[in-house]
C-alpha positions as a Markdown table, in Angstrom:
| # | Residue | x | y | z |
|---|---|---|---|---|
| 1 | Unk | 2.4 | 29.9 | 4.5 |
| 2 | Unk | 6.2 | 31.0 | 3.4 |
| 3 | Unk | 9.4 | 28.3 | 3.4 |
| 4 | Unk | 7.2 | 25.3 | 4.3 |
| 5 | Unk | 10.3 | 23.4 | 3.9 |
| 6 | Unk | 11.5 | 24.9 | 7.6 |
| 7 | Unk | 11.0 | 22.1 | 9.8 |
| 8 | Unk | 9.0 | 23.4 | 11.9 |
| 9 | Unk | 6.6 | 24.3 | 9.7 |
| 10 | Unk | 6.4 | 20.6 | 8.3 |
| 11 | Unk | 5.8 | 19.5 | 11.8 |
| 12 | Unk | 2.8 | 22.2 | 12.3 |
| 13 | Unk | 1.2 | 20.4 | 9.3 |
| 14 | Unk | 1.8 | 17.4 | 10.0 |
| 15 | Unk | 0.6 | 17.6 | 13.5 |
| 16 | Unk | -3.0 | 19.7 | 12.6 |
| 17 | Unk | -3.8 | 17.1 | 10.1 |
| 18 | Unk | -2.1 | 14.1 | 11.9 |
| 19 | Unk | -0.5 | 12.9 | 8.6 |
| 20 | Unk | 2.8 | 10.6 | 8.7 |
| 21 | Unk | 4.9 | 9.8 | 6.2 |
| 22 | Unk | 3.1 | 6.7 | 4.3 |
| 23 | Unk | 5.6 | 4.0 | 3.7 |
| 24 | Unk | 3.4 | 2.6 | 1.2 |
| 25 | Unk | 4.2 | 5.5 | -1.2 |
| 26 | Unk | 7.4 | 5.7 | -0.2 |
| 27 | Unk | 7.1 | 9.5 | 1.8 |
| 28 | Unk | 10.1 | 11.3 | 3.2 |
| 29 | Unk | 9.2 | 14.7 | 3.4 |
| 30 | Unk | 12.3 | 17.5 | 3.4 |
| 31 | Unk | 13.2 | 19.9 | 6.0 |
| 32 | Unk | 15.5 | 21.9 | 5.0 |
| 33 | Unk | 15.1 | 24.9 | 3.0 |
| 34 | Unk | 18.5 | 25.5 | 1.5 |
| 35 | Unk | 18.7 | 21.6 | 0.1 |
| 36 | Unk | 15.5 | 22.4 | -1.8 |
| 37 | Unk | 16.6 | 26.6 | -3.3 |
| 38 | Unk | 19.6 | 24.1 | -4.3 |
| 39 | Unk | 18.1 | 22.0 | -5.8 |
| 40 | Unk | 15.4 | 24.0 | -8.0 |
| 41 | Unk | 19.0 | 26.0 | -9.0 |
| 42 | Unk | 19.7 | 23.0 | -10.8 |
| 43 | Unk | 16.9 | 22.8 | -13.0 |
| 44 | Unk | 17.5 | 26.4 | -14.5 |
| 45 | Unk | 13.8 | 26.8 | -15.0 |
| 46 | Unk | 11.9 | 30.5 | -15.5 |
| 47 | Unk | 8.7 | 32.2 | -16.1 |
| 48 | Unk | 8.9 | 30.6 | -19.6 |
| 49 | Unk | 8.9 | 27.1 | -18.2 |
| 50 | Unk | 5.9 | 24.5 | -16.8 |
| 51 | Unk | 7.4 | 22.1 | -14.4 |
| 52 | Unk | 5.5 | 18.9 | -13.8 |
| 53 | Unk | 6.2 | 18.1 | -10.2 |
| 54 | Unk | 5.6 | 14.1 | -9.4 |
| 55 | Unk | 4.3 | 13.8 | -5.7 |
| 56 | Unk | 4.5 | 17.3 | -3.9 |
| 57 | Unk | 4.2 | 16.3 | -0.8 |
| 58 | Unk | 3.3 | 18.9 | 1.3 |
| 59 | Unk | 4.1 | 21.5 | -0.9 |
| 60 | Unk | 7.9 | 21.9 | 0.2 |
| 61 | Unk | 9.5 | 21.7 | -3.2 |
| 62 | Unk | 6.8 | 23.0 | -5.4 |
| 63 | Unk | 6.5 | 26.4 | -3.5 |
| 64 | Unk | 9.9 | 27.1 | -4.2 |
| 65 | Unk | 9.4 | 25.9 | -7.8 |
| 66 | Unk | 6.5 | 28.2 | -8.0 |
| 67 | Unk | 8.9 | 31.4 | -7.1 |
| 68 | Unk | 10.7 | 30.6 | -10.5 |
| 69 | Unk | 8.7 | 28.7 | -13.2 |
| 70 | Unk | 5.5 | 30.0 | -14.8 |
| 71 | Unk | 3.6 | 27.3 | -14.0 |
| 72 | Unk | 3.5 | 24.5 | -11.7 |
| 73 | Unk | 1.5 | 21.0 | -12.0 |
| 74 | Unk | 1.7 | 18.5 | -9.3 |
| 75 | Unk | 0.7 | 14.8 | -9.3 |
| 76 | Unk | -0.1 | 13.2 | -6.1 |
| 77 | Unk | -1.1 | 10.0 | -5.2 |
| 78 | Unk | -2.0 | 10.3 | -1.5 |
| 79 | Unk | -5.2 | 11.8 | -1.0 |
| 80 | Unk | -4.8 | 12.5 | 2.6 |
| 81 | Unk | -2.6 | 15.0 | 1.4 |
| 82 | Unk | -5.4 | 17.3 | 0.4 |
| 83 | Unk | -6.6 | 19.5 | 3.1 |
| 84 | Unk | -2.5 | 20.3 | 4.0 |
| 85 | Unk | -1.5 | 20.8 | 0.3 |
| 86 | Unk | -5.1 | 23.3 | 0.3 |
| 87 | Unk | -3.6 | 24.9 | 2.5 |
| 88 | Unk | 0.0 | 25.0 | 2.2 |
| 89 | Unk | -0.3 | 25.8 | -1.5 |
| 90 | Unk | -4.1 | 27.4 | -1.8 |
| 91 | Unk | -2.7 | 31.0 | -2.2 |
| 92 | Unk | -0.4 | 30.2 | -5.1 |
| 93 | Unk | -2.2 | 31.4 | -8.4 |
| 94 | Unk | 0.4 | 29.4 | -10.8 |
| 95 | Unk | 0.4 | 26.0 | -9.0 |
| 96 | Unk | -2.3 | 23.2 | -10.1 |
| 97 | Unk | -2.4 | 19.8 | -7.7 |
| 98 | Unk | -3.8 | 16.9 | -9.5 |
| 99 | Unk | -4.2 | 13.9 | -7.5 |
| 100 | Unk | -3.7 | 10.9 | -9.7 |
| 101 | Unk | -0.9 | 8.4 | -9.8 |
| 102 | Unk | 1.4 | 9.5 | -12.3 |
| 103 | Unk | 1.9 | 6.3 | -13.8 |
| 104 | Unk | -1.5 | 6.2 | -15.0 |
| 105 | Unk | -1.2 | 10.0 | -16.7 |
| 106 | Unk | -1.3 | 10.5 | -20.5 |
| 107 | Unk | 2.2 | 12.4 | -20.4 |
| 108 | Unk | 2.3 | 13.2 | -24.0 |
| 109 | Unk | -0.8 | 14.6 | -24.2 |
| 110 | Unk | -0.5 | 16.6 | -20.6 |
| 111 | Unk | 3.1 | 18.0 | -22.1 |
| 112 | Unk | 1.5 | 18.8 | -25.6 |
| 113 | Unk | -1.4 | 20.8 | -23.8 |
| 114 | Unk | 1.3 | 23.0 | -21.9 |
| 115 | Unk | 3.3 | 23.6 | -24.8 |
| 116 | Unk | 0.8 | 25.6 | -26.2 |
| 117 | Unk | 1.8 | 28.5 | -23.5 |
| 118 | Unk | 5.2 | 27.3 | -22.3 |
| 119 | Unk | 8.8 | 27.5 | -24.0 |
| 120 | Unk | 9.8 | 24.5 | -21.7 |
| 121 | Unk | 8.2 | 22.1 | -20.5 |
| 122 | Unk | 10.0 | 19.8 | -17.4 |
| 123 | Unk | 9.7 | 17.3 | -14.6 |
| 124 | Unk | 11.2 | 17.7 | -11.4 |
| 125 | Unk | 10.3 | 14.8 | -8.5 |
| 126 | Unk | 11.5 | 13.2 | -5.3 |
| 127 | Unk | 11.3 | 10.1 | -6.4 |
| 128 | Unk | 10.2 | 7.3 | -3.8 |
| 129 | Unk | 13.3 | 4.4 | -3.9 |
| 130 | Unk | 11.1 | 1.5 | -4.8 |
| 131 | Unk | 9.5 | 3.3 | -8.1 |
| 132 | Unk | 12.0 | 5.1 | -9.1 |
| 133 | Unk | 12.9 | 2.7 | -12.6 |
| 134 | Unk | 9.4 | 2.8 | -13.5 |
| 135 | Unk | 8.7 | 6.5 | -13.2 |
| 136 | Unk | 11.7 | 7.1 | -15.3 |
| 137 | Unk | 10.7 | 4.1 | -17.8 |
| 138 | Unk | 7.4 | 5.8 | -18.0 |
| 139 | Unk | 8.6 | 9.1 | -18.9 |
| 140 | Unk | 10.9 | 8.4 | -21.5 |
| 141 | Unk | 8.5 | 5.6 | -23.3 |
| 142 | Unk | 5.8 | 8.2 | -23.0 |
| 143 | Unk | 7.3 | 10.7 | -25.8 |
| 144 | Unk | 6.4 | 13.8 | -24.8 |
| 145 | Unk | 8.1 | 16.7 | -25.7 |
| 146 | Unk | 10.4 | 17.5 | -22.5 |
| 147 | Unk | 13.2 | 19.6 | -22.2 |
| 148 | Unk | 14.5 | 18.0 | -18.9 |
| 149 | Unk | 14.0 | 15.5 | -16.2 |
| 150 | Unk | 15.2 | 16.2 | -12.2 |
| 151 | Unk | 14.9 | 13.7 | -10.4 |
| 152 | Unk | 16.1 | 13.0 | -6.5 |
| 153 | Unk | 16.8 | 9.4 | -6.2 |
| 154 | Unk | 18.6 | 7.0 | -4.1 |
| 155 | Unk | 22.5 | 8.1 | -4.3 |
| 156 | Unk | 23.3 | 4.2 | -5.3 |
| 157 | Unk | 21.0 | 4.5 | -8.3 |
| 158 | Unk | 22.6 | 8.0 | -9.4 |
| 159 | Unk | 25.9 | 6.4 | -9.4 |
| 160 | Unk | 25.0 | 3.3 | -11.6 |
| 161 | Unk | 22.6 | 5.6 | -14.0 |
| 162 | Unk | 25.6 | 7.9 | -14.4 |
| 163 | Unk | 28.0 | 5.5 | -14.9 |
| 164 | Unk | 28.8 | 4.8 | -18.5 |
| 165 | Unk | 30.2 | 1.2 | -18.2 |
| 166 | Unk | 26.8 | 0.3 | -16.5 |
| 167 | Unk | 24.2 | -0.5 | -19.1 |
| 168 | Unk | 20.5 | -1.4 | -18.3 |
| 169 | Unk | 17.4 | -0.9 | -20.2 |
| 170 | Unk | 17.0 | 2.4 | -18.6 |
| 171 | Unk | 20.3 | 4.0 | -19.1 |
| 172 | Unk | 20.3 | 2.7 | -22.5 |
| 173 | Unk | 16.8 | 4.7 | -23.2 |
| 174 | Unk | 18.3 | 7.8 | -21.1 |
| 175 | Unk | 21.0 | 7.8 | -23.6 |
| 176 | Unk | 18.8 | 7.2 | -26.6 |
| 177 | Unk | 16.9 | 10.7 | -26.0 |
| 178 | Unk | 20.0 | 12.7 | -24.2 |
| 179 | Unk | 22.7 | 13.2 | -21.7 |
| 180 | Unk | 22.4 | 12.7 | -17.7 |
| 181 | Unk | 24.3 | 13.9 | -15.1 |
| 182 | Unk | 24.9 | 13.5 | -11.4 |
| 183 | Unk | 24.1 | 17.3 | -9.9 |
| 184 | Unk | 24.6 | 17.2 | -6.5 |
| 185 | Unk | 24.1 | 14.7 | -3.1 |
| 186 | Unk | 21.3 | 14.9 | -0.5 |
| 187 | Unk | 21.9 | 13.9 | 3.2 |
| 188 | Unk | 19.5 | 11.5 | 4.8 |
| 189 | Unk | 19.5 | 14.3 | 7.0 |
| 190 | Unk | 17.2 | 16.6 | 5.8 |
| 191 | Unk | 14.5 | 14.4 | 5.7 |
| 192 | Unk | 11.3 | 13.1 | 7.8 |
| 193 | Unk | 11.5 | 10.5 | 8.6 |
| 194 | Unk | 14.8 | 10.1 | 7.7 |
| 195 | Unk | 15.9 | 7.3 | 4.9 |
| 196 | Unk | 18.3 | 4.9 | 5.7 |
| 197 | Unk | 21.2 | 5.8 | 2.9 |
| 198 | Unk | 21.7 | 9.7 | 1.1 |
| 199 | Unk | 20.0 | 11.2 | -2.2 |
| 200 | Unk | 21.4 | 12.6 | -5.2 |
| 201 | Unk | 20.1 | 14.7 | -7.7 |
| 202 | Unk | 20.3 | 13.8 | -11.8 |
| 203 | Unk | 19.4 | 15.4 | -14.7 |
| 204 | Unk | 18.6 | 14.4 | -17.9 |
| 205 | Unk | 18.7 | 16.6 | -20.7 |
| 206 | Unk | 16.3 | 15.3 | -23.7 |
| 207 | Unk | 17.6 | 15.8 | -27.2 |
| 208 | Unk | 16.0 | 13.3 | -29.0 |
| 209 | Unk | 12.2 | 11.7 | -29.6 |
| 210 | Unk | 12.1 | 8.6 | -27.8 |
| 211 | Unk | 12.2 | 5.4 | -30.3 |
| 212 | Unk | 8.8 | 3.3 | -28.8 |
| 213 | Unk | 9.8 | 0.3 | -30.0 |
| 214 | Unk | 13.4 | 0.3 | -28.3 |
| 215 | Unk | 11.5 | -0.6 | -25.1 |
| 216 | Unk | 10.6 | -4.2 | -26.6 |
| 217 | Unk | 13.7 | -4.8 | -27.8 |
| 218 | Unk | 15.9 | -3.8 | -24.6 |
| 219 | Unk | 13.5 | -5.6 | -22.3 |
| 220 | Unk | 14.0 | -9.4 | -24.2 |
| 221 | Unk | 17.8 | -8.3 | -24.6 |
| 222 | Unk | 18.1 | -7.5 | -20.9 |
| 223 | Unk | 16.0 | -10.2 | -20.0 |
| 224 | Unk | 19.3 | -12.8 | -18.9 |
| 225 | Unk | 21.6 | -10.7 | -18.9 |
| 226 | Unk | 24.2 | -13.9 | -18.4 |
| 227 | Unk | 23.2 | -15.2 | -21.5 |
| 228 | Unk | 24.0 | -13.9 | -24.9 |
| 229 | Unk | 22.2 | -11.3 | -26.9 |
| 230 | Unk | 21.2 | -14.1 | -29.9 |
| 231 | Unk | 19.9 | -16.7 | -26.7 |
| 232 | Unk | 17.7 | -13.9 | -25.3 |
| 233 | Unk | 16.5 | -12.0 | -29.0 |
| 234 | Unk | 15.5 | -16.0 | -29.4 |
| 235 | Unk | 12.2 | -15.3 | -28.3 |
| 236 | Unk | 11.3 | -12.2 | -30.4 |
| 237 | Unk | 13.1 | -12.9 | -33.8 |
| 238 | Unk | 12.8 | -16.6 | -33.9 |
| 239 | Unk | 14.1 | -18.5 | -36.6 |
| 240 | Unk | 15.8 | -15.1 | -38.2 |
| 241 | Unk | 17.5 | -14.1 | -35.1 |
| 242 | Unk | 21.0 | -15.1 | -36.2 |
| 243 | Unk | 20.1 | -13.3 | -39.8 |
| 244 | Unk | 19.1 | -10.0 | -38.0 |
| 245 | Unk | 22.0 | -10.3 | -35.8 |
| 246 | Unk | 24.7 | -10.4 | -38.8 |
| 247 | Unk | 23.2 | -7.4 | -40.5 |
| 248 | Unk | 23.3 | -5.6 | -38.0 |
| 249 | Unk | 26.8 | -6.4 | -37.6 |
| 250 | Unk | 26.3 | -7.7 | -33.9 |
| 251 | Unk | 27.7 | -11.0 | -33.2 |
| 252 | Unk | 26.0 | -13.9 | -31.5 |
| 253 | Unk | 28.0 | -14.7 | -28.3 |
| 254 | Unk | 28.0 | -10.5 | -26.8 |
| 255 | Unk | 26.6 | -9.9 | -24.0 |
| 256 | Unk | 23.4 | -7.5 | -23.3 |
| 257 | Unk | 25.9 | -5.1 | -21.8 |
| 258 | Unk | 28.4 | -5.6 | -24.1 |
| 259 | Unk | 26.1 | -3.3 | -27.1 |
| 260 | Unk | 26.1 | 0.3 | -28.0 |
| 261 | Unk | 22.7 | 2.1 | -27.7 |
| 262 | Unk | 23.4 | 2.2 | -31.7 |
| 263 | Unk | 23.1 | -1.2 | -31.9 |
| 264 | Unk | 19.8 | -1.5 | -30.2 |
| 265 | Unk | 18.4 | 1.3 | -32.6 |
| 266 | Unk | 19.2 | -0.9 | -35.4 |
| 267 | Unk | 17.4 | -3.8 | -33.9 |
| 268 | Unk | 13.7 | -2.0 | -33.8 |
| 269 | Unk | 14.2 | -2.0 | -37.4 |
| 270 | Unk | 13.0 | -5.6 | -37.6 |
| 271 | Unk | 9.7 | -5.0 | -35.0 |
């Protein structure tokens, strides 16, 4: 089957294998062909580059993904989805559908195995709203060695993670590997069902190896963020908190939000 993004051809599928959106995994499946050519045009992938896709669907995005990139893997969770993404996606030699949650996959390892044939490695996903902090989180911890990350996620959420006076412990590890960018807005529109507020597509670009033991250290600063960093590093540093804290050059009464990304880097040095 060609353009399964038309809507019509979502709705044959949907109706021969009586599938709905689940609302337990967050579904919203896109019908509309020219949103989704736009949006692999922002990932700048080819024949030299594996995208990991994170929940396909049925099979809107990834055969358009297929058309450019060498080499598709998709993680699904839903397992109804398998006799529709058989056959929406059974003729296409350079796609591989793994149904697993992705939160459970070995990323490092997976992106280490496809390395081995592929310039680029990437991850492109339509992230569902309520998830959408850990998937990222789980990505960047992970280390593996990606070139990119597109992600479509709740227009709100672009705008804060693409803000630079908003810190979190997520934009802080975005900026610890690389850049992000806002790339372009989704309607509610071209979805079914259709969400209740738009999308937005963001990038990040990975230049950097992840630090593992930032996470630690950004969840106990971030976890008041009313109270000051030396109140809430109380609880990992104990008695040597104020100590760490002066040679580091951070003083006591700052907020969470109030430190550079530089700062936290020199934190993990006392883990």
């Amino acid at each position: 089957m060609k353009d399964i993004a038309k809507k019509s051809h979502t709705m044959y599928l949907l109706d021969k294998y009586q599938l709905q959106a689940s609302k337990k995994f967050g579904q919203n499946f896109l019908i509309d062909l020219n949103t989704i050519k736009k949006i692999v045009e922002t990932t700048h992938i080819n024949q030299s580059t594996c995208v990991i896709e994170i929940g396909p669907g049925i099979g809107a995005l990834s055969e358009q993904l297929s058309y450019h990139a060498g080499h598709v893997v998709c993680y699904e969770i839903d397992t109804r989805l398998k006799d529709v993404l058989n056959e929406s996606l059974g003729e296409f030699e350079n796609i591989e559908i793994i149904f697993q949650d992705f939160l459970t996959v070995d990323l490092k390892k997976v992106v280490e195995k496809y390395k081995q044939d592929y310039q680029d490695v990437c991850i492109v996903a339509n992230l569902p709203y309520y998830i959408t902090s850990d998937i990222l989180e789980h990505i960047i911890s992970s280390g593996a060695q990606l070139t990119s990350i597109h992600a479509m996620v709740q227009k709100e959420v672009a705008q804060k993670l693409t803000d630079t006076n908003y810190k979190s412990p997520l934009t802080l590890m975005i900026e610890s590997v690389g850049d992000i960018s806002l790339d372009m807005l989704v309607s509610k529109n071209v979805f079914s069902p259709a969400p209740r507020v738009d999308s937005a597509i963001i990038s990040i670009r990975i230049h950097k190896p992840y630090e593992p033991l930032l996470t630690p250290i950004l969840k106990t600063s971030f976890t008041q963020k009313r109270k000051t960093i030396y109140n809430n590093l109380k609880g990992l540093f104990n008695e040597q908190t104020k100590n760490i804290l002066e040679e580091c050059h951070i003083l006591e009464n700052k907020r969470p939000e109030e430190l550079a990304i530089e700062d936290y880097l020199n934190l993990t040095k006392y883990l």
